[in-house]
C-alpha positions in Angstrom: 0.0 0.0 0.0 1.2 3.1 -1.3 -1.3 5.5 -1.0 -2.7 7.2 1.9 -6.1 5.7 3.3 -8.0 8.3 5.4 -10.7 6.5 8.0 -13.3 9.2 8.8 -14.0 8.6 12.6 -16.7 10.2 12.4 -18.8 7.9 9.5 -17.3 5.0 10.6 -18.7 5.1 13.8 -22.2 6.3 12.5 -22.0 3.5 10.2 -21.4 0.9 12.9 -24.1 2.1 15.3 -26.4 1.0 12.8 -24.6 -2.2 11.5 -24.9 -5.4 14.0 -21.4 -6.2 14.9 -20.0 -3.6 13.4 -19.2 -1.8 16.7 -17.3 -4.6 18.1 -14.8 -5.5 14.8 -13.7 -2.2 14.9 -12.9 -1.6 18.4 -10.7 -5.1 18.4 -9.1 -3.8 15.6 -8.3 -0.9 17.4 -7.0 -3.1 19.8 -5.2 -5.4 17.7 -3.3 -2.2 16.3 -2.1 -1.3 19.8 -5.5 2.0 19.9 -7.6 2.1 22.9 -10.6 2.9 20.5 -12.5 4.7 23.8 -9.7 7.1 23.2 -9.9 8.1 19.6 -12.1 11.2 19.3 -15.2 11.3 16.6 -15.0 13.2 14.9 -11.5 12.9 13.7 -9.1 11.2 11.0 -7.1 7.8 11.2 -4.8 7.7 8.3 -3.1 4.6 7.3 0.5 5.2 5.5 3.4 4.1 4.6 6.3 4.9 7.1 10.1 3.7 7.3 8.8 1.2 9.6 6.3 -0.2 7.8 2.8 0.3 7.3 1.1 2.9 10.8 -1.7 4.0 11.2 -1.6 7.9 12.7 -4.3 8.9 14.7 -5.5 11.8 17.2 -6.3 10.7 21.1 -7.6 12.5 24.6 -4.9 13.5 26.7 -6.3 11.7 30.1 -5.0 13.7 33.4 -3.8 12.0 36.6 -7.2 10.3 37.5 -7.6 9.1 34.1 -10.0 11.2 32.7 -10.0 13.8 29.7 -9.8 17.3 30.6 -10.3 20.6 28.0 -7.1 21.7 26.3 -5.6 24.9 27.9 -4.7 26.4 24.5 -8.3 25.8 23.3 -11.1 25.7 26.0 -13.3 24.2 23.6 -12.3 21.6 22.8 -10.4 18.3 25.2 -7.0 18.5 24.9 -5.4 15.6 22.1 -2.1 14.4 20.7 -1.0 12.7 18.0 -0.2 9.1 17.9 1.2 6.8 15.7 0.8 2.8 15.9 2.1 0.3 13.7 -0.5 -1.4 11.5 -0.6 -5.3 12.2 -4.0 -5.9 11.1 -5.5 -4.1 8.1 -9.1 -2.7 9.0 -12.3 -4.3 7.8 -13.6 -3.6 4.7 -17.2 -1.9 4.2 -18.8 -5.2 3.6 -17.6 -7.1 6.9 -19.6 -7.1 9.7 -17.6 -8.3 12.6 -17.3 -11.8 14.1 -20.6 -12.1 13.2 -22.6 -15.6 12.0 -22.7 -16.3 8.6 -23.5 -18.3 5.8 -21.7 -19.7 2.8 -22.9 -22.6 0.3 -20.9 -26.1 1.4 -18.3 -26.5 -1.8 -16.3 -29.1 0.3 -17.0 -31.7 2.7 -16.1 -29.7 6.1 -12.6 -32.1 7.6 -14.8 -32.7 10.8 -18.6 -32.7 9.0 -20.7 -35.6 9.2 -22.5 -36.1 6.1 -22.9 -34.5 2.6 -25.3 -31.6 3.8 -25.8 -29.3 0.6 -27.4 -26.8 2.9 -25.9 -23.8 3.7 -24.0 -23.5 6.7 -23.3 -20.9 9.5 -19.5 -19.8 10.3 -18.0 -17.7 12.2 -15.1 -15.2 11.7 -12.8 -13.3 13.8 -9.5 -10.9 12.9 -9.8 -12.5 8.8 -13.3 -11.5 8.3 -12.9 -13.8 4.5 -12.2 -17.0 6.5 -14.3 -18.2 8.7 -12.9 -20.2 12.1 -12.8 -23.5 10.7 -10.6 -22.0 7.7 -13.5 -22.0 5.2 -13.1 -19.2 2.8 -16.3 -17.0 3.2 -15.3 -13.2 1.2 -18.6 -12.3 -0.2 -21.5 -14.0 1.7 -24.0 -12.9 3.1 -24.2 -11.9 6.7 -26.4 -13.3 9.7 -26.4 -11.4 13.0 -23.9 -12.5 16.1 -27.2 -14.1 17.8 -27.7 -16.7 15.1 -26.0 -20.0 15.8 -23.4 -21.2 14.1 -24.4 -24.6 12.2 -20.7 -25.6 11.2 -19.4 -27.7 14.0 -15.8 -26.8 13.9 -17.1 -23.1 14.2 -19.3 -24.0 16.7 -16.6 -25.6 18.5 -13.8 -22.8 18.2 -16.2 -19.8 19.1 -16.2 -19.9 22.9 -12.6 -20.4 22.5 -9.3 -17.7 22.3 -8.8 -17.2 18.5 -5.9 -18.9 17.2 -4.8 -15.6 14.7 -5.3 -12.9 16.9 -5.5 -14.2 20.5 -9.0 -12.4 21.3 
């Protein structure tokens, strides 16, 4: 990546409000890229570059004082007072189309390593930090979504869900 990408704080947040899952994808990649997303003002800009170390991501964040908590910039009363930070990208952010580690469905092409049967029905997966594969390693880029309260119907999904994900640890 080459060119700058500019993440508008602001719409991305109003976008995820209204998107189920949404929320929680981006604030784990916030996490995953070393941001404490609670401390990222909206509106603001996160821009992803290319740096001498690699792909960061530079972003504004609330100054917190002593006890932890913003207070109002001296030099602008305002407005809280911020810096700039920069992190260094190891996970790209979700594209427009992912939803979080959300349920969802994709047409059996394979027999599943661990499936019983030859269902032709669609199954369920899940997905975590690599929103196109699913848990049990099933490429998924392009289905459909289902919300995080349908169950997952592919048993090696199933099975992984409750646990730590193997990729990012969350």
């Amino acid at each position: 990546m080459s060119a700058r990408r500019i993440i508008d704080t602001e719409l991305l947040m109003a976008h995820a409000v209204r998107t189920p899952g949404l929320l929680r994808i981006v604030q784990r990649w916030c996490r995953l890229n070393s941001i404490e997303p609670t401390d990222v003002p909206v509106p603001s800009d996160m821009v992803i570059e290319d740096s001498a170390y690699g792909l960061i991501i530079r972003h504004e964040i609330y100054l917190l004082n002593a006890d932890g908590r913003q207070y109002v910039d001296p030099d602008q009363p305002d407005r809280a007072a911020m810096t700039t930070r920069t992190a260094l990208l190891r996970i790209a952010p979700p594209t427009a189309q992912h939803r979080g580690r959300a349920a969802m469905t994709t047409p059996t092409l394979a027999p599943e390593p661990v499936a019983s049967g030859d269902s032709t029905d669609d199954e369920i997966h899940v997905v975590c930090c690599i929103v196109d594969v699913a848990l049990c390693g099933t490429d998924v880029a392009g289905q459909p979504w289902y919300s995080d309260e349908d169950e997952a119907t592919c048993v090696v999904c199933r099975d992984l869900e409750g646990r730590p994900c193997e990729r990012c640890g969350l």
